[in-house]
C-alpha positions in Angstrom: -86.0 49.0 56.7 -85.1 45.7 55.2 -86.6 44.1 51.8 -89.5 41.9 51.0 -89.0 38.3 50.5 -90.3 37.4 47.4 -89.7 40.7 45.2 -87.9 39.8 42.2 -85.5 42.6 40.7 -86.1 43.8 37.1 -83.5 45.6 35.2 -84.2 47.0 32.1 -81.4 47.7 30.3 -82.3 47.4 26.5 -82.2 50.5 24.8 -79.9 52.0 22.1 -79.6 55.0 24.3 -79.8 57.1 21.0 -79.6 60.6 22.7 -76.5 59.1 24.9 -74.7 57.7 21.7 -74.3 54.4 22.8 -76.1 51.2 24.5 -76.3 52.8 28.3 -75.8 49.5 29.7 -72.5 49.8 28.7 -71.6 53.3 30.2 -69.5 53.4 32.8 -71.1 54.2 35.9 -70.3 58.1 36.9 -67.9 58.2 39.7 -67.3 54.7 39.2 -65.7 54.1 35.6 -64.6 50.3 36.2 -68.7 49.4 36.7 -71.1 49.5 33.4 -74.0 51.0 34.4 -76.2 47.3 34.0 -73.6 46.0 36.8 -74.2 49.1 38.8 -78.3 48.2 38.4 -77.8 44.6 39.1 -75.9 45.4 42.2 -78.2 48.2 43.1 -81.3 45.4 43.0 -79.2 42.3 44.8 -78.2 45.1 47.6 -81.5 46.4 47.8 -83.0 42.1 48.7 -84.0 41.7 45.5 -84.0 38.0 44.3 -83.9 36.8 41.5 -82.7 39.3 39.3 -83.9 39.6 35.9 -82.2 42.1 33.3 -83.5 42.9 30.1 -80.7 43.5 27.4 -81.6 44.4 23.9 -78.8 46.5 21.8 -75.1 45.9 22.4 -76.1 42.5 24.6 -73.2 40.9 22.9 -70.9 43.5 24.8 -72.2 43.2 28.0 -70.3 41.4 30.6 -71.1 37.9 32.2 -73.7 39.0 34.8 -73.5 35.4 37.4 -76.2 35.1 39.5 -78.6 36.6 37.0 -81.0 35.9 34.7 -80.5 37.6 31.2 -83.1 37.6 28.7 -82.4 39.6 25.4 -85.4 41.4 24.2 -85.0 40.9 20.1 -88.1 43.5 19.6 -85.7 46.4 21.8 -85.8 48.9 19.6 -89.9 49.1 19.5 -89.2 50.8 22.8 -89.1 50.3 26.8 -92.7 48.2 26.7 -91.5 45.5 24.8 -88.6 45.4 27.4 -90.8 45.6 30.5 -93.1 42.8 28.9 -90.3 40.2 28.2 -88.5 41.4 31.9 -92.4 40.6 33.4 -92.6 37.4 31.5 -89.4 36.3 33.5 -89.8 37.7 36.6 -91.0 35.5 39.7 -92.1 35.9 43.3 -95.0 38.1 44.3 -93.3 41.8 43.9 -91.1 43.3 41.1 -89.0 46.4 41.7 -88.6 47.7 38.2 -85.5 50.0 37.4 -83.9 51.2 34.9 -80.6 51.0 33.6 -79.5 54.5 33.4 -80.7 55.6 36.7 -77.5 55.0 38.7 -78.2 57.9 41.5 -81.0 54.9 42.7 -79.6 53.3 45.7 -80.0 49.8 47.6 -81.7 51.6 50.5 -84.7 53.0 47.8 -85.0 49.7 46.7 -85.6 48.6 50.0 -87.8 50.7 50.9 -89.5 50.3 47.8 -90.4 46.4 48.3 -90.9 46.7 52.2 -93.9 44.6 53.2 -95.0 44.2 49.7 -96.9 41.6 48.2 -99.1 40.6 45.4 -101.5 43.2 45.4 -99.0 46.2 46.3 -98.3 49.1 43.6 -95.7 52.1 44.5 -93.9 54.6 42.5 -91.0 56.6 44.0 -90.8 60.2 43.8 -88.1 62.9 44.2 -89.5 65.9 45.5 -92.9 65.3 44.5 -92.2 63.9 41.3 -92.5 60.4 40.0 -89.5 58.5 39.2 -88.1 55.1 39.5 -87.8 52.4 41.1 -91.9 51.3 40.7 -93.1 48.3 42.5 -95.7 46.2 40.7 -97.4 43.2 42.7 -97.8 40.2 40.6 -101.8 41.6 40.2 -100.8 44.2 38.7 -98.3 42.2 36.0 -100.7 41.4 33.5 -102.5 44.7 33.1 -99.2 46.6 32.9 -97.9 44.5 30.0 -101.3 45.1 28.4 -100.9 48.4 28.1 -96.9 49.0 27.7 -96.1 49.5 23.9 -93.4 51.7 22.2 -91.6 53.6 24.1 -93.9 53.8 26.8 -93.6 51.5 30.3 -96.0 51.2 33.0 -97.4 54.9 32.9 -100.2 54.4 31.9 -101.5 51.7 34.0 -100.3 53.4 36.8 -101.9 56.5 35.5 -105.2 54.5 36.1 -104.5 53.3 39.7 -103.5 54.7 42.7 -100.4 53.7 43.6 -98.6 54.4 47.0 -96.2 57.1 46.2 -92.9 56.6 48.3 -90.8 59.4 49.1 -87.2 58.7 48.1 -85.2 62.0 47.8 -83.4 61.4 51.4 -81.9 58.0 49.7 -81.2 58.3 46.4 -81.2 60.6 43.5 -84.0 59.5 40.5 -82.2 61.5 37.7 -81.4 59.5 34.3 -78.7 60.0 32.4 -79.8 61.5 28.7 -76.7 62.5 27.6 -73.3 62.2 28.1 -71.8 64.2 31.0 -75.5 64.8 32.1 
């Protein structure tokens, strides 16, 4: 199963990480300690046919590394929570599709991404899940953009339009892994 064209990769990767101790885009990706965990998500997203690719940084964006072939946007309002983040990211993002993922999900892998954005298009809304449960990455259609920034504020993201919808739930458990890292070690 190969990507969509047109799906535009968001990476939001903004957050203090308070409970972790530290920005999580600048963990080092477990099992991979040379690799912050924003370069793993960037890769994950250009691996998974994802172009462009937008990131999101917030705290500790004057730490991150150069990421080329990206386009960064710094979120000055980060610490009002992940809406604010996933506003700015939609404000950048382009195409007809956005895979949205976030930063300290690193067990998400290029083939969930692909089979995430599959066939999509403007009017197309999944989640993943992981054994029933809903997880990341979600793919919004570019309908679906406006009303999902209306309603993201503090620290909540697109729950609650999706919450509204039905979206096409996409099983994901065979490919990747949906855990987030809350703390260190976790």
């Amino acid at each position: 199963m190969t990507g969509s064209p047109g799906v535009c990769g968001l990476l939001l990767a903004a957050g203090g990480g308070r409970r972790y101790g530290m920005p999580k885009a600048l963990v080092p990706t477990p099992g991979n300690p040379g690799e912050l965990l924003v370069e793993h998500g960037v890769r994950t997203l250009r691996e998974g046919g994802c172009s462009p690719v937008v990131v999101v940084l917030g705290a500790g964006a004057q730490s991150v590394p150069e990421l080329p072939g990206t386009r960064v946007v710094v979120n000055p309002e980060w610490a009002s929570g992940m809406g604010s983040s996933l506003r700015t990211g939609l404000a950048e993002a382009e195409g007809d599709a956005v895979v949205v993922l976030l930063v300290d999900t690193p067990g998400v892998t290029a083939e969930a991404v692909r089979r995430m954005s599959a066939g999509a298009d403007a009017s197309s809304l999944r989640v993943a899940t992981y054994h029933g449960e809903r997880g990341h990455p979600v793919l919004l259609g570019r309908a679906h953009w406006d009303g999902v920034a209306e309603l993201a504020v503090g620290d909540v993201g697109a729950r609650p339009y999706l919450r509204s919808r039905k979206p096409e739930l996409v099983a994901c458990e065979d490919v990747a892994d949906g855990r987030d890292l809350d703390v260190p070690d976790a």
